[in-house]
C-alpha positions in Angstrom: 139.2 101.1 129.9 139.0 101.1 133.7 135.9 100.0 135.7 135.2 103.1 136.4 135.1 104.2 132.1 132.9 100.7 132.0 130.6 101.3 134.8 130.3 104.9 133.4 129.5 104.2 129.4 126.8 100.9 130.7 125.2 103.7 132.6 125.3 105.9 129.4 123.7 103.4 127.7 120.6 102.7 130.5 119.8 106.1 129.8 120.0 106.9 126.2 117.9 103.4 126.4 115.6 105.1 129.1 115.6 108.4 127.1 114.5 106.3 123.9 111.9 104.7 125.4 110.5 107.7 127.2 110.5 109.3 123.6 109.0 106.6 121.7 105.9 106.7 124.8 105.7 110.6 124.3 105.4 110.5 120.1 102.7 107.7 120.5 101.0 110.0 122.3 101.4 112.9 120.2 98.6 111.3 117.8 95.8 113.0 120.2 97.6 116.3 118.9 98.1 115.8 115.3 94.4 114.8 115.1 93.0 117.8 116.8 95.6 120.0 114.6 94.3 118.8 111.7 90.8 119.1 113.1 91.6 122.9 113.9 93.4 123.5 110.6 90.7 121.9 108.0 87.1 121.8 109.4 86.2 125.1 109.0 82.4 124.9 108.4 80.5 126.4 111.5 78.0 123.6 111.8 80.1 120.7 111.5 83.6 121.9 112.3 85.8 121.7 114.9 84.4 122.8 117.1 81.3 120.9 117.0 84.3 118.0 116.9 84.8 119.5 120.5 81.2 119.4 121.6 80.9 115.7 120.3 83.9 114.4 122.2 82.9 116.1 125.1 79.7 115.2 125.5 79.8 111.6 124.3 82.2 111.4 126.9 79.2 112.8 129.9 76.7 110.5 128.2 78.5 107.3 129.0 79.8 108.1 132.6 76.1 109.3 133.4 75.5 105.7 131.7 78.2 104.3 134.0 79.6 102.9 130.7 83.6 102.9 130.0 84.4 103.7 126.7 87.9 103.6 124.9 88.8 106.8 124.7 91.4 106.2 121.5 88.6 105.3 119.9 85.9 107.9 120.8 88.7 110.6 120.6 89.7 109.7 116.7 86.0 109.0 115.8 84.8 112.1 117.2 87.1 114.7 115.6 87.4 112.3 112.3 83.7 111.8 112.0 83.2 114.5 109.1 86.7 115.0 107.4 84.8 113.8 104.2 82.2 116.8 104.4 85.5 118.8 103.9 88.2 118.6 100.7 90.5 116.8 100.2 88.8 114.0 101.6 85.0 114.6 100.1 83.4 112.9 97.7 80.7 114.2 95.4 77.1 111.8 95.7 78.5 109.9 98.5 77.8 110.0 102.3 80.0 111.6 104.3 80.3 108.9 106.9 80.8 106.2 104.4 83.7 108.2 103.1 84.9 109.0 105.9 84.9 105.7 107.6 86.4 104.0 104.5 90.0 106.5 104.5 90.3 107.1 108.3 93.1 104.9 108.6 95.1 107.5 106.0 94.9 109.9 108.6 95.7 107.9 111.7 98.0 104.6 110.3 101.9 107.6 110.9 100.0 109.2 113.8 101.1 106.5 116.8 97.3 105.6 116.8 96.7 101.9 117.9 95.7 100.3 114.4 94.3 97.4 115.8 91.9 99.6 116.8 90.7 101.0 113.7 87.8 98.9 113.0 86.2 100.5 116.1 87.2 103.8 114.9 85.3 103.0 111.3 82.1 101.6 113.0 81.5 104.7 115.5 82.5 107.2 112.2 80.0 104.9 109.6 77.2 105.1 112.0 77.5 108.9 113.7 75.2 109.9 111.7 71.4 109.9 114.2 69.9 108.3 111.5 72.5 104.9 111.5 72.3 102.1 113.9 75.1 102.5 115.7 77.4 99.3 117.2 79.3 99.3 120.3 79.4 101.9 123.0 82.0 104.4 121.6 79.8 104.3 118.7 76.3 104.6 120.6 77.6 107.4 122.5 79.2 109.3 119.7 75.9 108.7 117.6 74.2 110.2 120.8 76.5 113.4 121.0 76.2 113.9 117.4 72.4 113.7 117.4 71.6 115.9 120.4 74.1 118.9 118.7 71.3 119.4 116.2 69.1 120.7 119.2 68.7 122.8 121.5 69.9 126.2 121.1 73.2 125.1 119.8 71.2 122.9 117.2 69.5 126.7 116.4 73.4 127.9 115.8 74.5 125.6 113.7 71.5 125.8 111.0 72.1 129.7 111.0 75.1 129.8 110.5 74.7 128.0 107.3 72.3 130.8 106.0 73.5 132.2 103.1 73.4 136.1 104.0 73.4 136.4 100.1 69.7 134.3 99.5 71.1 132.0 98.2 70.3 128.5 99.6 70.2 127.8 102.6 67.7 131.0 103.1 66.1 131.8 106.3 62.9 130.6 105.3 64.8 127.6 104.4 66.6 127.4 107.4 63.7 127.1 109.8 62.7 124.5 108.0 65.7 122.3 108.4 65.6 123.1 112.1 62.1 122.3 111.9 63.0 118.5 110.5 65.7 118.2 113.0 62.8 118.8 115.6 60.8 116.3 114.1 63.7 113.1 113.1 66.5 113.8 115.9 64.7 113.0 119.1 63.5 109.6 118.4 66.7 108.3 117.5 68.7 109.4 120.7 69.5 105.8 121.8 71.3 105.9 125.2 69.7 106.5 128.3 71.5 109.5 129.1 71.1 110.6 126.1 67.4 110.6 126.4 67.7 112.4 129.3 68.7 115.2 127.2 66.5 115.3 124.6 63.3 117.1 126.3 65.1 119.8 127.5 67.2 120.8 124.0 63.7 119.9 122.4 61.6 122.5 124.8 64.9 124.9 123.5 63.8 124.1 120.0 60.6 124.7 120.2 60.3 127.8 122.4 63.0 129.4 119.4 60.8 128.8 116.8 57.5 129.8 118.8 59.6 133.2 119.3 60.6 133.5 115.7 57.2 133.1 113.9 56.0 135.4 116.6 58.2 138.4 115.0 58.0 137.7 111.8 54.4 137.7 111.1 54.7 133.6 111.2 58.0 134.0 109.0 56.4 136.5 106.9 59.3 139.0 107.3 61.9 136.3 107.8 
């Protein structure tokens, strides 16, 4: 082989070994997309689904810069749309909390993904305490607790409990309903922790309230519900 055949195959080899590392960056990646996939594909429910994984994430995310707080966003981002797999099958478990579960088998879903396991801990903590009534640790947790807390108020707070009415009377009924809104109105607020976060709490409270003023209004105080 000439120089020329030399020079030309060590070049070949740069950039298969250029290609190969530009593929192994772009599949470690690719774990922010198999996550929200499965997300999409198995959280169906319309109060904790997907998209409420959506609203989480996003606004976790405008707590802590109003906070001035840097989170890790591989972190926030698996814990967010992870956070209630276990309300869903395969992954629930009869008489157990969901967050416990969930926080327990996380890693099954992320260890092939190209998530960074080391981070999983931090992943477990912000999924075991999402919940508004947990103490949560850290600030991917706080602010994911936060997020969490303030989607069950406000007029989106209103959504999801109706949308869990069973049209059939069967429980949840409407009568029921209000009421869960009602103890949402009552628990939530005091346990938004962040300072941003309570920043947001009197106006989805204000929300609350003026739906359920409106509602017993036009049904004869739930009467006619």
């Amino acid at each position: 082989m000439n120089c020329f055949g030399k020079k030309a195959l060590a070049g070949g080899v740069v950039l298969l070994m250029g290609l190969g590392a530009s593929l192994a960056a772009a599949a470690s990646s690719d774990w922010h997309a198999t996550v929200r996939a499965l997300a999409a594909k198995h959280f169906k429910n319309p109060a904790w689904g997907y998209s409420h994984c959506m609203r989480d994430y996003a606004l976790a995310r405008e707590l802590a810069a109003a906070d001035h707080i840097t989170l890790d966003d591989d972190v926030l981002f698996a814990a967010s749309f992870l956070h209630d797999m276990a309300a869903f099958p395969p992954w629930e478990k009869a008489k157990l909390d969901h967050s416990d579960v969930a926080a327990d088998i996380v890693d099954t879903i992320l260890k092939d993904t190209g998530f960074p396991m080391t981070k999983i801990d931090a992943v477990r903590g912000a999924i075991r305490t999402h919940m508004y009534y947990r103490d949560p640790i850290g600030p991917e947790a706080l602010y994911l607790h936060d997020a969490d807390a303030l989607d069950w108020l406000g007029a989106i707070g209103v959504a999801r409990i109706t949308a869990l009415v069973d049209p059939n009377g069967a429980a949840p009924d409407g009568p029921k309903g209000v009421a869960m809104i009602e103890d949402n109105l009552k628990n939530v607020p005091a346990r938004v922790l962040s300072p941003a976060g309570r920043g947001r709490v009197a106006l989805r409270k204000a929300e609350t309230e003026q739906y359920l003023k409106d509602l017993r209004r036009e049904t004869e105080n739930l009467h006619t519900l």
